[in-house]
C-alpha positions in Angstrom: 0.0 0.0 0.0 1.5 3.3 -1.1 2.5 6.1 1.0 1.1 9.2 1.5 4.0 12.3 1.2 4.0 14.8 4.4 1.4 17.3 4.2 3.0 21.3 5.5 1.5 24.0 6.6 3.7 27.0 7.0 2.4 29.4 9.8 2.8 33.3 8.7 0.2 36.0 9.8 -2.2 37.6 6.9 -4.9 39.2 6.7 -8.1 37.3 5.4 -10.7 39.5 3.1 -13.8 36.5 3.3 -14.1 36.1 7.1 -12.4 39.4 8.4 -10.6 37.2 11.0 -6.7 36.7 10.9 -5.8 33.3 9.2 -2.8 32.0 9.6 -0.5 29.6 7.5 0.1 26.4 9.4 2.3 24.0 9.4 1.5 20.8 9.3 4.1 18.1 10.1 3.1 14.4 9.8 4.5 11.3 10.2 3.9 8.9 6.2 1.1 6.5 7.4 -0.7 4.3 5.7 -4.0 4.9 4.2 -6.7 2.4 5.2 -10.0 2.2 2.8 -12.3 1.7 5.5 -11.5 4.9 7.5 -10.8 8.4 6.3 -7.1 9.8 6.3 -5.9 11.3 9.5 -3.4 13.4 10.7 -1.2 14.1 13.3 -1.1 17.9 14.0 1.0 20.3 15.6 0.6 22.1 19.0 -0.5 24.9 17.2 -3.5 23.2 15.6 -5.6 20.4 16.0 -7.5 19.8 12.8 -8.8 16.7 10.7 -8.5 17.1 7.2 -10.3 15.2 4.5 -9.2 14.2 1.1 -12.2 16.5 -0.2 -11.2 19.2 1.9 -7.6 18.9 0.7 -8.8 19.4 -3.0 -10.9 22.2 -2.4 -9.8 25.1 -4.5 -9.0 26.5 -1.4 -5.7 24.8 -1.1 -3.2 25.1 -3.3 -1.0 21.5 -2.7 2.6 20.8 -4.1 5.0 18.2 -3.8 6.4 18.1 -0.3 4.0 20.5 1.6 0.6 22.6 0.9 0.5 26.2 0.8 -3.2 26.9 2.7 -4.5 30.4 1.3 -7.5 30.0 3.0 -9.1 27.9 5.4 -12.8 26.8 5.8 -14.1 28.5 9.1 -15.1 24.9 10.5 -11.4 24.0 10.0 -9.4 26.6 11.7 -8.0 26.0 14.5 -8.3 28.7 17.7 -5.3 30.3 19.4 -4.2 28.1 22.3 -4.0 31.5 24.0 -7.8 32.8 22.7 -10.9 32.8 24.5 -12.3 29.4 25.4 -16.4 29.1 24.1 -18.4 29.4 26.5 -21.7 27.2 26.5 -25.2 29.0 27.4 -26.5 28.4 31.3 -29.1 26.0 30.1 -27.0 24.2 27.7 -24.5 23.3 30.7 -23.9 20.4 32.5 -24.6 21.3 36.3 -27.7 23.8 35.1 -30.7 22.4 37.2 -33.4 20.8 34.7 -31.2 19.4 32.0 -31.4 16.6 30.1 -28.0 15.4 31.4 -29.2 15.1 34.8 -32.2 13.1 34.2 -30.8 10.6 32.5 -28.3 10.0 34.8 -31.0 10.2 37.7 -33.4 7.9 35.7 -30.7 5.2 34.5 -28.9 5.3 38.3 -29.9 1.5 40.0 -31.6 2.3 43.9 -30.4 0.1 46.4 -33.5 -0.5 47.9 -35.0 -1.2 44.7 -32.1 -4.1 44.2 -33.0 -5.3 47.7 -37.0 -5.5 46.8 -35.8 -8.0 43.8 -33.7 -10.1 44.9 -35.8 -10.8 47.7 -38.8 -11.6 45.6 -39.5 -14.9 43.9 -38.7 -16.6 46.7 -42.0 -18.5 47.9 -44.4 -17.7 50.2 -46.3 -19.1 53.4 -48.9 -20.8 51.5 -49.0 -24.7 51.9 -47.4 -26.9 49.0 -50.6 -28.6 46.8 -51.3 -32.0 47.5 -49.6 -34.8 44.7 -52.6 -35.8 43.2 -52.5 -33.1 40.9 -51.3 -35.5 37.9 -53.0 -38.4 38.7 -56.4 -38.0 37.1 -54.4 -37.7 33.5 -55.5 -40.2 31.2 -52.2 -42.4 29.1 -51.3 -38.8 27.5 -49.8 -37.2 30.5 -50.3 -34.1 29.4 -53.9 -34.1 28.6 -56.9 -33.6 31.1 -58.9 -36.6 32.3 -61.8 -35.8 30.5 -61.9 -35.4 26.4 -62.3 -32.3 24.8 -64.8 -32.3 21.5 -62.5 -29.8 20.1 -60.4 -33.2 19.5 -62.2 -34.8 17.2 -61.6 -32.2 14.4 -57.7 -31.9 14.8 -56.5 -32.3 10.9 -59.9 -30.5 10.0 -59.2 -27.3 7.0 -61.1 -24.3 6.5 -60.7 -20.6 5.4 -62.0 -18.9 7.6 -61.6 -20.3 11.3 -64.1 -19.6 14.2 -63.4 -17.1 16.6 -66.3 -18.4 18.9 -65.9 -22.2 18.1 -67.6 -23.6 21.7 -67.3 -20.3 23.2 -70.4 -19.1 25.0 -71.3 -14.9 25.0 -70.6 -13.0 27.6 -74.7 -12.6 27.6 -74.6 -16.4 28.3 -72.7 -15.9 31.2 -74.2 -13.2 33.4 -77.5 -15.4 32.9 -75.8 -18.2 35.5 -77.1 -18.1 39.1 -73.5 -18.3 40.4 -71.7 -15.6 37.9 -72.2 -12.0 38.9 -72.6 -9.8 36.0 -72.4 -6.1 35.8 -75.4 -4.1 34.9 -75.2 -1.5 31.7 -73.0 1.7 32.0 -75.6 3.8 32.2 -76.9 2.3 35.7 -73.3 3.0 37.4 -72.9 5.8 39.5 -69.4 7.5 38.7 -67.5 9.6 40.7 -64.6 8.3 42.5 -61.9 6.6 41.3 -62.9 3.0 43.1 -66.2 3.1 41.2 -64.4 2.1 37.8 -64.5 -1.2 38.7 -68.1 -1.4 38.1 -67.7 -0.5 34.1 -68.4 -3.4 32.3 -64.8 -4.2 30.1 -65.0 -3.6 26.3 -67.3 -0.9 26.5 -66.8 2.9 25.3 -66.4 4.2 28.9 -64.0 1.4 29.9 -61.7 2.3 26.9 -61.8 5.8 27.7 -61.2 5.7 31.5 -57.6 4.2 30.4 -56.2 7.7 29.3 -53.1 9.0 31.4 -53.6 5.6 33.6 -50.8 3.0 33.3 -53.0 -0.7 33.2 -51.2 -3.9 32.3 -51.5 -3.3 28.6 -48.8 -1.1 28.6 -46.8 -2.3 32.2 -44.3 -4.5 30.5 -43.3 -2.0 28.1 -43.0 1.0 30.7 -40.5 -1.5 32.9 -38.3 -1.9 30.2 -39.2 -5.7 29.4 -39.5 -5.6 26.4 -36.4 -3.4 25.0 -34.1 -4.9 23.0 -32.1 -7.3 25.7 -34.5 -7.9 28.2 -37.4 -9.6 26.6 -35.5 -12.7 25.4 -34.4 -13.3 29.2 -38.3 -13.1 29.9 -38.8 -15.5 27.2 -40.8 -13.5 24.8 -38.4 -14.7 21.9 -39.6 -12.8 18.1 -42.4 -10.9 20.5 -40.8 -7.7 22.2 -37.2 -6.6 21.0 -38.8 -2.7 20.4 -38.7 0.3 21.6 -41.8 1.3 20.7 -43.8 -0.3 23.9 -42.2 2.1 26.0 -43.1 5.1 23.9 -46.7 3.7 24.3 -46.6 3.9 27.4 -45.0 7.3 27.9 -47.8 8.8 25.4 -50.6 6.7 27.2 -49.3 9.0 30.5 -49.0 11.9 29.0 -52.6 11.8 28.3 -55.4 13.5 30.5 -57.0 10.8 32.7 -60.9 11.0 32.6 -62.1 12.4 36.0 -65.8 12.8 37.5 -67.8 14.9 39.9 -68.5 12.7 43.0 -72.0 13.6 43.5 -72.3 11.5 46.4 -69.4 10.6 49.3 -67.7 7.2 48.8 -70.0 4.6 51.1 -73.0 6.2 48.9 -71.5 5.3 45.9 -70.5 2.0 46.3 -73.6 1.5 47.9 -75.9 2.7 45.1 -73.4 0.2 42.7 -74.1 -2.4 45.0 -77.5 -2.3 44.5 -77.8 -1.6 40.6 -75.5 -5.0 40.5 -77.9 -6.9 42.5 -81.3 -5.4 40.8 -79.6 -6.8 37.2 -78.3 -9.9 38.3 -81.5 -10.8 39.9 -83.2 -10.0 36.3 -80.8 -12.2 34.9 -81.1 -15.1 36.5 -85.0 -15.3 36.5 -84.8 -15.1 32.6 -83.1 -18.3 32.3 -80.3 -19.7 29.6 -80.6 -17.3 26.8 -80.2 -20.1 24.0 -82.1 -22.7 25.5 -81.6 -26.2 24.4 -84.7 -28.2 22.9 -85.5 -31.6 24.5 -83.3 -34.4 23.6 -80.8 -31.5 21.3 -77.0 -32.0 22.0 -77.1 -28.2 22.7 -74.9 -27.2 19.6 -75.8 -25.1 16.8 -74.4 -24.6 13.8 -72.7 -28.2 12.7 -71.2 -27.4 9.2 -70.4 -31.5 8.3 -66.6 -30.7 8.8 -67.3 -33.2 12.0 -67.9 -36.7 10.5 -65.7 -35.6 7.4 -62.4 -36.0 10.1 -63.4 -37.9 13.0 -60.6 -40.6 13.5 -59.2 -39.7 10.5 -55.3 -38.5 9.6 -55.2 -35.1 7.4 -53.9 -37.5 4.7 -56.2 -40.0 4.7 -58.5 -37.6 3.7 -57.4 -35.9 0.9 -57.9 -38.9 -1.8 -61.3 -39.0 -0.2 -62.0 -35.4 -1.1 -60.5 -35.7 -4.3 -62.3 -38.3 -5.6 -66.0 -37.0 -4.4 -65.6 -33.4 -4.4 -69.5 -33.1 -3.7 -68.6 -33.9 0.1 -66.6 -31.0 0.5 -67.4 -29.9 4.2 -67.2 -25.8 3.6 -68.2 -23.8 1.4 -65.9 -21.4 -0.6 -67.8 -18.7 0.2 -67.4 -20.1 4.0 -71.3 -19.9 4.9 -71.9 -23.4 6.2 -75.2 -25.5 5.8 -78.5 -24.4 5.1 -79.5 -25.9 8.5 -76.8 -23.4 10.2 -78.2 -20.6 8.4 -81.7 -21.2 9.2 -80.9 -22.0 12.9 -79.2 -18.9 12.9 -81.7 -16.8 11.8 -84.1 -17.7 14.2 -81.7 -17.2 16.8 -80.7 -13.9 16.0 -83.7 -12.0 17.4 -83.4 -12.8 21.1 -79.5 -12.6 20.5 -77.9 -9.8 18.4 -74.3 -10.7 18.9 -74.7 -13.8 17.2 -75.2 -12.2 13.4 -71.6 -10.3 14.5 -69.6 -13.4 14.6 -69.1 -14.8 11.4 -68.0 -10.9 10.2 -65.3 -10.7 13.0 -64.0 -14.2 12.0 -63.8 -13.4 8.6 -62.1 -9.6 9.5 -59.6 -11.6 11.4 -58.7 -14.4 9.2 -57.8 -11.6 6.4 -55.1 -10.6 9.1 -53.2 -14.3 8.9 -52.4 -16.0 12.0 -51.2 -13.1 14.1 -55.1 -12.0 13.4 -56.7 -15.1 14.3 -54.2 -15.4 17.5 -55.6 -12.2 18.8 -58.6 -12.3 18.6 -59.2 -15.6 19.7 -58.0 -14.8 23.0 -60.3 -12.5 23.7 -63.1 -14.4 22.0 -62.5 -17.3 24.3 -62.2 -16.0 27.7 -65.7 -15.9 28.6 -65.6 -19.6 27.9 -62.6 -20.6 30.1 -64.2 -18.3 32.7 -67.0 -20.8 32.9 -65.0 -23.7 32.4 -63.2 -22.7 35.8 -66.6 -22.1 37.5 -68.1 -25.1 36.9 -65.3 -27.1 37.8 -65.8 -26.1 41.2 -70.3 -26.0 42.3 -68.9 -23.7 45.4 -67.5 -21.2 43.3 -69.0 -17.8 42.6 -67.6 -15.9 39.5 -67.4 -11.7 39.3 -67.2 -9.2 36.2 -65.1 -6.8 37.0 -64.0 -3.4 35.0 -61.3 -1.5 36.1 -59.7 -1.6 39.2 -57.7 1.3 40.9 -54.3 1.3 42.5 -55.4 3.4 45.4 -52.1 4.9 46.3 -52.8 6.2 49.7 -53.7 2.1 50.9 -50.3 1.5 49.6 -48.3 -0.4 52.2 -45.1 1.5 53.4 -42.5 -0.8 51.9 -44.7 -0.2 48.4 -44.2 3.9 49.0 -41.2 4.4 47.1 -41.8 7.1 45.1 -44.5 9.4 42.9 -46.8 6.9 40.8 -48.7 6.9 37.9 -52.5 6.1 37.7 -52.6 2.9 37.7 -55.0 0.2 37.1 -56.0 -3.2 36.2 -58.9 -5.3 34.5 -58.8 -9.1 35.3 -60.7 -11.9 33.4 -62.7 -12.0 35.9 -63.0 -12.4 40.3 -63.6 -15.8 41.7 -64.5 -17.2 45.5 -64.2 -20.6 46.0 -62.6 -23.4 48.5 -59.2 -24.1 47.5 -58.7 -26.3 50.3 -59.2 -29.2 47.6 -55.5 -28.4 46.3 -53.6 -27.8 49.5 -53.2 -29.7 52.7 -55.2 -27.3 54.6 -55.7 -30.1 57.4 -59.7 -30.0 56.6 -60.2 -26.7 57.0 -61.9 -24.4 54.3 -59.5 -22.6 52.2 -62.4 -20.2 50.8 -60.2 -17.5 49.2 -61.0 -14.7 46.3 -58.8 -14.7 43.4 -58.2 -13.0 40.5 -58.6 -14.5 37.4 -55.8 -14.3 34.1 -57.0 -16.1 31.5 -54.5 -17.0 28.1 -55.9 -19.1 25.1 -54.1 -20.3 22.5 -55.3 -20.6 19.3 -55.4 -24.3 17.6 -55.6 -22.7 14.0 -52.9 -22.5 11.6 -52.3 -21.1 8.4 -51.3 -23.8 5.6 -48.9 -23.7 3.1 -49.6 -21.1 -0.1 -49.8 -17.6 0.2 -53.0 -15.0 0.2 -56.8 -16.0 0.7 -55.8 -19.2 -1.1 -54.4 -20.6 1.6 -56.0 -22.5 4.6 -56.3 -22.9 8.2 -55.7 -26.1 9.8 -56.7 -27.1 13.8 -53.7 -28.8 15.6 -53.3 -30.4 18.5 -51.5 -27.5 21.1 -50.4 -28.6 24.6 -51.4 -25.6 26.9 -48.0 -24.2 28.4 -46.4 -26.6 31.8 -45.3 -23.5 33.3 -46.6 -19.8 33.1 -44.4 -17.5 31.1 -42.6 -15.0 32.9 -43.6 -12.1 30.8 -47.1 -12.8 32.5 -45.9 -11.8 35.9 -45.9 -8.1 36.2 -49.5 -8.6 35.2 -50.8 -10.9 37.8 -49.0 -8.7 40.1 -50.4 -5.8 39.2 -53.9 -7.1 38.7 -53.8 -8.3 42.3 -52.8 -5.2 43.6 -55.0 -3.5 42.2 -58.0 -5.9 43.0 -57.0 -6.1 46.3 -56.3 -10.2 46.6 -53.5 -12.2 48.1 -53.4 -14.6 45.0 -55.1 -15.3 41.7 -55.5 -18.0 39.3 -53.2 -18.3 36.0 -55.5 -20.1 33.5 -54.1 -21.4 30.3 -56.2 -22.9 27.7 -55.5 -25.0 25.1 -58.8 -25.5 22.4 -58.2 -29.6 22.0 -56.4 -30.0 25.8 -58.4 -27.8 28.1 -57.1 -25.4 30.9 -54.1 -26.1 33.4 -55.0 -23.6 36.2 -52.2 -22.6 38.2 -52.0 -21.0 41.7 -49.9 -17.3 41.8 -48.9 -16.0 45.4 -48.7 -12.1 45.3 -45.2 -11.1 46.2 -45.0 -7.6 48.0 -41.1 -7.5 47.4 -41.7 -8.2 43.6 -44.6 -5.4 43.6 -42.2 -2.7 45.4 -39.3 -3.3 43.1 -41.7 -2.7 40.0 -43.3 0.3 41.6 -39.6 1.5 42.0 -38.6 1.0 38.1 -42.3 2.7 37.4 -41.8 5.7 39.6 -38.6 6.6 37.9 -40.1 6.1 34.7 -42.7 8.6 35.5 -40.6 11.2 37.4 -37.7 11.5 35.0 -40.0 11.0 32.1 -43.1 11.2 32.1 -43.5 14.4 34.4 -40.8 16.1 32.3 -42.1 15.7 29.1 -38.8 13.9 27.7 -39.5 10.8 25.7 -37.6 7.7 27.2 -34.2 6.5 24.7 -33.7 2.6 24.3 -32.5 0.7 26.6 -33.4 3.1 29.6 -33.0 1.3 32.4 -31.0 -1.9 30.9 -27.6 -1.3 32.7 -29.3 -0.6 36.1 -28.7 -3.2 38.7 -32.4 -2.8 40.2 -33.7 -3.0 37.0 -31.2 -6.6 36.4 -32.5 -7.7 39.8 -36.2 -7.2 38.9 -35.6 -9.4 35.6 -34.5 -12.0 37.8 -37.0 -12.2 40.3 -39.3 -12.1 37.6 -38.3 -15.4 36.3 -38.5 -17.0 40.1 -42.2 -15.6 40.9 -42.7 -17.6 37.4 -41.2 -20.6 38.8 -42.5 -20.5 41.8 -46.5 -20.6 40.4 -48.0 -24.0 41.4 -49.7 -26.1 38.7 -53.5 -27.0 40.8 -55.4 -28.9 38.5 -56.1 -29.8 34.2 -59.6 -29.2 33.5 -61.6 -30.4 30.1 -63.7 -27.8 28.8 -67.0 -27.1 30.3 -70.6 -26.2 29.0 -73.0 -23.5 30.6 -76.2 -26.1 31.2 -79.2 -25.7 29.1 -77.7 -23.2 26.5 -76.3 -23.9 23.2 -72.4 -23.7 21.5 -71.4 -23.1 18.2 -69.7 -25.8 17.0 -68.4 -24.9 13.8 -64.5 -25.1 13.4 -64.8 -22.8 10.9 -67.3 -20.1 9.0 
């Protein structure tokens, strides 16, 4: 590699015309060096100046260069070098370092790990005082260890193809569901009494109101991403794997404080309130249960609706046995292209229609969701199913009464004082659902009645998958998913939170699996868990939030708090107990749809 000659700069004082300023003529000693393609030329500069000079710059018609040195007439302004014995620059009062208020000393304050907070962590995770379960947790599994004792009918159509799969396949309505004698529904939005801040939790979920109250209020839809869990370095260790890796969660939920949370007049004091809530939940909950199952079965009907044939086409059968079947007598095709099922379906639909509206809204989200792929269908099946695994728990257990619930309020001044460790958010939470029952069944409680109230968490996953073949050509099969053996970690900070929030000591993990039920298991609440994640959300909202300066990547990666909370996080995961594997259940007398797909 050739050699580049010494560049020289002689220094003599002149006058320059373009900047009225004194330039001067420099000289420039180097040492040869070699020049490397990947990096641009450098030079080693005398004490007089201290300038990096580009091959562009050296080209310029500003420079006159010459064999053995370069003559510099003129200078570009951004190249001269100052007088080692001229006046230093001077930065503006807000633009400095130690100037109260500046950027510099919030992100040192916001990315600077808290002792205490460290101390909170590593504590947490570590078990509770609640009594082990009893080992006969596993024992009512049939040859398939992993599968509950009793069948699921969602098994019979693993293998089965379709376009458009069904959101609702044996899911019942929420409407089914309040119309139970042991489920406690909550009455219309327009029958609560709003004022304070503890009467959100009588707004029915889903609603208008409900999405509104969550402005400038920090719920679990946004909790993982304001603790940093899902930045780029922390959300493999929580085993979220392609999901998380972004900044853009955090932003979220920066924006989502930012916003004005939705207030109310109290028109009444507190007591009055909750009372007058009380007694609008009783009044409609009495009304519901005198009406009775709201798709009542007919004597001697199965109590399904909506059979599309796909049944008997797959029962017992591999997906490849069928195909030569199907080739050969096309007329036996189970679905329709257009996806609209039997005539009988239609019919039975129609009539059913009247007494419930929600049912003609079905098929349309299905079909809305299957034109977003499987990341569609994933979505929205969760939420499609929870009503169904909420009533699946419940009837497991005759003792147990079920709750709606809407939003429930961190009330900050019932904070415990280890939990005080700083300004908060609003903050909030909406479980699945509230549930009382005797748990006594699944711990060695000695005889005595374990009746407890517990929140409720439910995850489905979804048993459809996309085919090979790209665009609306391409199909949807059901498979045969294992619910998880141990909850995710990334699930934590909501259960916590949720509990918190609720008010409970412990809730109830529930994950479903369409063709292998629910495995239900059993999470403590860990106070040292929930004051180290109070810790990482205070900062969050002090140095951010309050401030008005969006959070950078990575915020509070290198903390040691923030390392310590990723930690426990993993062990309060671990430490969840596995209670019981339940089949899927059916609300009595009313009828399921029982089409795989649309």
């Amino acid at each position: 590699m050739a050699r580049r000659a010494p560049i020289v700069f002689e220094r003599r004082g002149e006058e320059n015309p373009h900047f009225d300023a004194d330039v001067a003529e420099c000289r420039l000693e180097t040492l040869a060096f070699q020049r490397d393609p990947r990096r641009r030329p450098r030079a080693r500069f005398s004490e007089r100046a201290c300038l990096h000079v580009s091959e562009k710059t050296l080209s310029s018609p500003h420079i006159q260069a010459h064999r053995g040195g370069v003559r510099a007439e003129m200078l570009p302004r951004h190249l001269r070098a100052a007088d080692p014995g001229g006046p230093k620059h001077v930065l503006p009062a807000t633009h400095r370092p130690e100037a109260a208020g500046t950027v510099v000393d919030l992100v040192s304050a916001a990315t600077s790990s808290h002792r205490a907070l460290e101390t909170f962590a590593d504590a947490a995770g570590h078990g509770g005082t609640r009594p082990r379960p009893l080992p006969a947790v596993g024992e009512e599994t049939d040859t398939d260890e992993d599968a509950p004792s009793a069948r699921c009918p969602q098994m019979d159509f693993v293998g089965a193809r379709g376009r458009v799969p069904n959101l609702y396949w044996h899911a019942p309505d929420e409407s089914q569901l309040r119309r139970h004698p042991r489920f406690v529904g909550l009455p219309p939005t327009d029958a609560v009494t709003l004022g304070s801040e503890a009467s959100f939790r009588f707004v029915r979920q889903g609603t208008n109101l409900w999405d509104d109250l969550h402005a400038g209020r920090l719920t679990t839809g946004c909790l993982t991403g304001a603790l940093g869990f899902q930045e780029d370095g922390v959300h493999r260790a929580l085993g979220m794997g392609g999901r998380g890796g972004s900044h853009g969660p955090m932003l979220a939920a920066y924006y989502r404080l930012r916003q004005t949370p939705l207030a109310f007049d109290a028109k009444t004091d507190r007591a009055a309130e909750d009372a007058a809530n009380e007694a609008a939940v009783r009044e409609y909950n009495e009304l519901q249960n005198a009406l009775g199952p709201l798709l009542p079965v007919a004597d001697g009907a199965d109590g399904a609706f909506g059979a599309n044939g796909e049944k008997s086409a797959v029962q017992g059968e591999p997906a490849s046995g069928r195909r030569g079947a199907r080739n050969k007598k096309k007329k036996k095709k189970s679905l329709r292209r257009d996806g609209a099922g039997s005539d009988e379906t239609r019919g039975l639909l129609a009539e059913l229609v009247p007494n419930a509206p929600w049912l003609a809204r079905r098929d349309p989200h299905s079909r809305a969701a299957a034109q977003r792929g499987d990341g569609g269908v994933r979505m929205a099946w969760g939420s499609a199913q929870e009503h169904g695994t909420v009533a699946t728990l419940m009837l497991r257990h005759p003792d147990a009464v079920a709750e709606e619930v809407g939003l429930c309020v961190v009330d900050e001044d019932a904070l415990p004082l280890e939990m005080r460790v700083g300004p908060l958010p609003p903050m909030g939470a909406s479980p699945d659902g509230i549930i009382t029952m005797d748990t006594s069944a699944w711990f060695d409680s000695a005889g005595e009645c374990l009746r407890e109230r517990l929140v409720v968490e439910v995850k489905n996953s979804s048993p459809f998958r996309k085919g090979p073949g790209g665009g609306s050509a391409a199909k949807f099969e059901v498979t045969d998913r294992d619910p998880f053996l141990s909850p995710p970690a990334y699930h934590m900070p909501q259960l916590q939170m949720e509990m918190l929030a609720a008010g409970t000591r412990a809730g109830l993990l529930c994950m479903q699996s369409a063709t292998r039920g629910v495995r239900v298991f059993y999470v403590l609440r860990d106070d040292k868990y929930v004051a180290a994640m109070l810790g990482i959300l205070s900062d969050f909202f002090v140095h951010y939030v309050k401030t008005g300066v969006p959070p950078p990547e990575r915020a509070f990666n290198n903390r040691r708090d923030h390392q310590a909370l990723v930690r426990a996080t993993r062990r309060v995961a671990a430490s969840c107990v596995l209670v019981e594997e339940i089949a899927h259940a059916r609300l009595p007398g009313e009828a399921y749809d029982e089409r795989p797909f649309v």
